[in-house]
C-alpha positions as CSV (number, residue, x, y, z in Angstrom):
1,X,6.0,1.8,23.6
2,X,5.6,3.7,20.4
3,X,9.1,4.2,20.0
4,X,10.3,0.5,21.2
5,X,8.4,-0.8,19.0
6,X,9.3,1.2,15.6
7,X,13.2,0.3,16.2
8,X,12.3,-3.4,16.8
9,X,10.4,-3.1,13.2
10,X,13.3,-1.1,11.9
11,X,16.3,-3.6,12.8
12,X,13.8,-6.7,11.8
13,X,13.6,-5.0,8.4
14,X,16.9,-4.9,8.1
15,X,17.5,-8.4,9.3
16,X,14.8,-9.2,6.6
17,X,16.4,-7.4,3.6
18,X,19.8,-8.6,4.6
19,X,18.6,-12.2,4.1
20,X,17.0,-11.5,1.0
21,X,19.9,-10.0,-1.0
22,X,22.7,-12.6,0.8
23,X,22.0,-15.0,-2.1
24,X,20.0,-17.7,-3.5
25,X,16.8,-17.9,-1.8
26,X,17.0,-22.0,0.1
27,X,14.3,-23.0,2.0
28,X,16.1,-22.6,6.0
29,X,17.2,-18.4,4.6
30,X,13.7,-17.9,2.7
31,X,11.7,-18.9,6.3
32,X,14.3,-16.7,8.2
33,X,13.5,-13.9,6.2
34,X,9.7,-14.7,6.4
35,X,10.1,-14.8,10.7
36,X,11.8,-11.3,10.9
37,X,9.9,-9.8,7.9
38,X,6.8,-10.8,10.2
39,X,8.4,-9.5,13.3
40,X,8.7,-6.1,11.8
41,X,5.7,-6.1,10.3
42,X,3.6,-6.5,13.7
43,X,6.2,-4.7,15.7
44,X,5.8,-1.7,12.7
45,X,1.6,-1.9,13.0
46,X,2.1,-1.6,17.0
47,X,4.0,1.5,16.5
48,X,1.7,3.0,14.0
49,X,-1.6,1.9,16.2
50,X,0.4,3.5,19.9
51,X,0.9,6.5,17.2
52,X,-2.4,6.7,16.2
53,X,-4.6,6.5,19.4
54,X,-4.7,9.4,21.7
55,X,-6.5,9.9,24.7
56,X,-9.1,12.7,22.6
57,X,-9.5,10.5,19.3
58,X,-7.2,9.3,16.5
59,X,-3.9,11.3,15.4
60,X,-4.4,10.7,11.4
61,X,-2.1,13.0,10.6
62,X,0.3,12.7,7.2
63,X,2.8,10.9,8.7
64,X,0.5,9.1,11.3
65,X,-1.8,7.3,8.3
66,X,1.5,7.1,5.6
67,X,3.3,4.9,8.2
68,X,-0.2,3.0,9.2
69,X,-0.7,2.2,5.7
70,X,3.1,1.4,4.9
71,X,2.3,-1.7,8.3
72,X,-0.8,-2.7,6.7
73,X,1.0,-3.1,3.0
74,X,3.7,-5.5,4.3
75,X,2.0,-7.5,6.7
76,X,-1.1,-8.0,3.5
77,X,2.6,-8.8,1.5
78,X,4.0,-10.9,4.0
79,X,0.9,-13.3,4.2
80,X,0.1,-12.9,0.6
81,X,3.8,-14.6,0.0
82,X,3.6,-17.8,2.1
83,X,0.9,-18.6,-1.5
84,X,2.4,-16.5,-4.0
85,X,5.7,-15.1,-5.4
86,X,5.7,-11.7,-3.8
87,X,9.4,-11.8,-1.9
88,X,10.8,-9.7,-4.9
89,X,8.4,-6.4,-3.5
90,X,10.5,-6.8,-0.1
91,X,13.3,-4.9,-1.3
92,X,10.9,-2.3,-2.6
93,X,8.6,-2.1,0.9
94,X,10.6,-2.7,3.3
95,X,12.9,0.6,3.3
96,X,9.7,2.5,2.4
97,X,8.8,0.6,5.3
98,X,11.8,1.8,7.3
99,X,11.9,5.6,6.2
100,X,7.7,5.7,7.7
101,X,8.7,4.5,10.9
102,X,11.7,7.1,10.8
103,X,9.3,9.9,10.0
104,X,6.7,8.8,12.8
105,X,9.4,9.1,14.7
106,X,10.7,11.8,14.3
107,X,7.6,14.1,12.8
108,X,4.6,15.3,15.0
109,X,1.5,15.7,13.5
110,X,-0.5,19.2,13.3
111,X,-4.0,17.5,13.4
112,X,-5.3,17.8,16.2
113,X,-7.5,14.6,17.8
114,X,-10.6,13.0,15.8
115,X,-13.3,11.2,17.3
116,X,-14.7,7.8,15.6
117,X,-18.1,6.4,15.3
118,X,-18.3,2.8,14.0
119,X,-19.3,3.7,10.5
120,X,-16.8,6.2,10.3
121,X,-14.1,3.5,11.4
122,X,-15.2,1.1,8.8
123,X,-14.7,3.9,6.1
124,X,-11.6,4.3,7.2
125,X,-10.2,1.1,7.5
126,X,-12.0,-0.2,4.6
127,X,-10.6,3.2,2.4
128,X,-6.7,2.6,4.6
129,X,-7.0,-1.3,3.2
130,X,-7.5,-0.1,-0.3
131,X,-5.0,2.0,-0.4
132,X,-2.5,-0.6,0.6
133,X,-3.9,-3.5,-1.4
134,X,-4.1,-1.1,-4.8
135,X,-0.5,0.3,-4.0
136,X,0.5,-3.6,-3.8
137,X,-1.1,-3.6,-7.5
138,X,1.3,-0.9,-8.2
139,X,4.1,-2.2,-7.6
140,X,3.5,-5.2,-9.0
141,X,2.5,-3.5,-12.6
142,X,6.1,-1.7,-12.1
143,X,7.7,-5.5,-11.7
144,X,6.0,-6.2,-14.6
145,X,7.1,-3.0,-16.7
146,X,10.3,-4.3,-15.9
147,X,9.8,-7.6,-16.8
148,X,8.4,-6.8,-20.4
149,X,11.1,-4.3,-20.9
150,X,14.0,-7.0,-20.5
151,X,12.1,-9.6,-22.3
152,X,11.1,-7.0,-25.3
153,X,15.2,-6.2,-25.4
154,X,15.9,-10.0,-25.0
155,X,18.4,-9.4,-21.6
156,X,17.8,-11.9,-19.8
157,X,19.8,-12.4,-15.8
158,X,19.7,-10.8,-12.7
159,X,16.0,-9.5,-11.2
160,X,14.2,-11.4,-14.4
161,X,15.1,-14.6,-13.5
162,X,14.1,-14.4,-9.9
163,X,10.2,-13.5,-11.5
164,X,7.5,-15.9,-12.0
165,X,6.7,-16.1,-15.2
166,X,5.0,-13.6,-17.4
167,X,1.4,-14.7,-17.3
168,X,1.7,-15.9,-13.8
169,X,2.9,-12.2,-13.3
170,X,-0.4,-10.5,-15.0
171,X,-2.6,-12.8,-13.9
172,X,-1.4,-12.1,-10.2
173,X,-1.8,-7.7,-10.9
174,X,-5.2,-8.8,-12.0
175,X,-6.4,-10.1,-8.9
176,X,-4.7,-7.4,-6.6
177,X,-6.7,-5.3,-8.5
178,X,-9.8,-7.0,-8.7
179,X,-9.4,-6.7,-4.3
180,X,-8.4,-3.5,-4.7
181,X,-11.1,-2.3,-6.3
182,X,-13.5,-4.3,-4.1
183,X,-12.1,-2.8,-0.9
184,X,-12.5,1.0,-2.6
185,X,-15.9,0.5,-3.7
186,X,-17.0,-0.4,-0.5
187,X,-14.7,2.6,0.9
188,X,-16.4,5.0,-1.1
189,X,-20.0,3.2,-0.8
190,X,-19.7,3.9,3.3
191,X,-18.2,7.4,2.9
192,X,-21.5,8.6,1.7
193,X,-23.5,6.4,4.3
194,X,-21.8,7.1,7.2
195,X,-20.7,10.8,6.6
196,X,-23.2,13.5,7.2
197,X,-22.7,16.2,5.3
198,X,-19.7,14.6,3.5
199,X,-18.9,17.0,1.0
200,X,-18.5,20.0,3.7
201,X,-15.6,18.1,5.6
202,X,-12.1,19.4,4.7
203,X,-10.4,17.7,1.7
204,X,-12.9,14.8,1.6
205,X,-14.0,16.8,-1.5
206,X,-10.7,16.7,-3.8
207,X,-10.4,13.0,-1.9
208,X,-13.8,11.6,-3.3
209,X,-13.2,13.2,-6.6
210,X,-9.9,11.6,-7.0
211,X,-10.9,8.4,-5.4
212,X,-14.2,8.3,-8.0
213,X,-11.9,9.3,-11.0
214,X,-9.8,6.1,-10.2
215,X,-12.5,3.5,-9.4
216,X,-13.3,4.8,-13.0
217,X,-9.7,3.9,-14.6
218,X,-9.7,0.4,-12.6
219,X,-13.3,-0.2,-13.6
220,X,-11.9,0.2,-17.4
221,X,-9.5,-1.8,-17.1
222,X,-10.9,-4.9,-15.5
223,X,-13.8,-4.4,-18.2
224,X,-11.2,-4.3,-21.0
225,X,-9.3,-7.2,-19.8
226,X,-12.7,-9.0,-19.1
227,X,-14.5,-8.3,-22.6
228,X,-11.3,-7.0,-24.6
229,X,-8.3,-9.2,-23.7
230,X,-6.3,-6.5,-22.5
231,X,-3.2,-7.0,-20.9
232,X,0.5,-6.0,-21.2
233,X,1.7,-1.9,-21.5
234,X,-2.4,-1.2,-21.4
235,X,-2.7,-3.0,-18.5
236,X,0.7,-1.1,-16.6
237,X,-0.4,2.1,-17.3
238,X,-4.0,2.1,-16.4
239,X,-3.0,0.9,-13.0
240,X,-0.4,3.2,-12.7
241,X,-2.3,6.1,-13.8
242,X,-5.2,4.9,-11.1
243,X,-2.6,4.5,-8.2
244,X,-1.1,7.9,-9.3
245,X,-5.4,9.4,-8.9
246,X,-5.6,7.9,-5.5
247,X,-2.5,9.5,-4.5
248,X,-2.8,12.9,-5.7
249,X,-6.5,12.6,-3.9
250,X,-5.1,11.6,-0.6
251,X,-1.6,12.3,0.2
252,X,-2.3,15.9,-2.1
253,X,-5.3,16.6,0.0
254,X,-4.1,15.8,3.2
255,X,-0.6,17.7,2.6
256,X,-2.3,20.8,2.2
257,X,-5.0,20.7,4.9
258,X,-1.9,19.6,7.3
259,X,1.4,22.1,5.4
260,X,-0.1,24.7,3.5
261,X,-3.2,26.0,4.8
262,X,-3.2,27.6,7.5
């Protein structure tokens, strides 16, 4: 099942990408793409949740959760695009998309079974939805990098004029991240409800600090774009430099519970 289902994603993905770089985006190619983008997406997330689920708990291993979270982020992008201009972050999610299903593939985890209570599965998804929306926010701020850089050196073509315009741009990276940071407040908030004796579990430790040191980063910066006006390179790098916290927390911390020690 597992298996059937991650090459369905993986040849919808492709079906999807190869739509998207054919040429100019008409209405019949654009809904195409949409259908197998779609397809892949629930085809990837019933790989990742047959990958998952074991008879003694849930697998949430580092290549169990990466490819979990890599179904959640497109499918959240899919249906995020049927209202906004998101098709651009295909060609940046999809092979991501592609080289997680590879890896559950062909990659067995080292962790062994974990059980679930309902709080502890609502921490859980609620920190796995985070993750994906603020890594949505991250790519977005790179579009946007991107975008500034060719408009500060005045060369226009190619990628820019596919992109919505600039404020339309910011103001979209301002809402992922006011979701983002919604979802990982609530993440955090039900870590410490639901977790007895949080701080003596493996790696939730370095994962709460990291996690608390970038709800602080995106805090500042929806306070200085609230009260201060900020925008623009400020705005780029405090999201990148929040993403990069929540990554060196999570994938740092679960790397070397799962890789290096032993």
């Amino acid at each position: 099942m597992q298996e059937i289902a991650g090459v369905i994603a993986i040849l919808f993905y492709l079906a999807s990408i190869s739509l998207q770089v054919a040429g100019p985006q008409k209405q019949h190619r654009r809904s195409a793409m949409l259908a197998c983008g779609f397809v892949a997406a629930t085809t990837h997330a019933a790989s990742a949740f047959a990958l998952l689920h074991a008879p003694g708990g849930w697998h949430f291993g580092l290549v169990e959760i990466s490819t979990l979270i890599s179904a959640v982020i497109s499918l959240l992008v899919l249906v995020s695009s049927l209202r906004k201009p998101l098709e651009n972050l295909f060609l940046a999610l999809f092979p991501l998309a592609i080289f997680s299903i590879a890896a559950s593939l062909s990659v067995s985890s080292r962790f062994p079974p974990t059980q679930l209570d309902t709080g502890s599965a609502s921490h859980v998804l609620l920190s796995i939805l985070a993750y994906s929306v603020i890594t949505i926010a991250a790519l977005q701020a790179l579009l946007l990098a991107y975008q500034n850089n060719r408009l500060k050196h005045h060369h226009p073509g190619g990628l820019l004029n596919k992109l919505p315009p600039l404020q339309d741009m910011e103001a979209l990276l301002f809402e992922l991240l006011w979701a983002g940071q919604l979802l990982l407040s609530t993440a955090i908030f039900a870590g410490f409800v639901f977790f007895d004796n949080i701080w003596g579990i493996d790696g939730v430790i370095h994962k709460t600090f990291f996690s608390l040191l970038a709800w602080i980063v995106f805090a500042a910066l929806l306070w200085g774009r609230s009260s201060l006006g900020w925008r623009g390179v400020t705005a780029i790098r405090f999201t990148l430099s929040g993403f990069a916290l929540l990554i060196l927390g999570f994938y740092g911390s679960k790397f070397a519970l799962e890789y290096l020690i032993k």
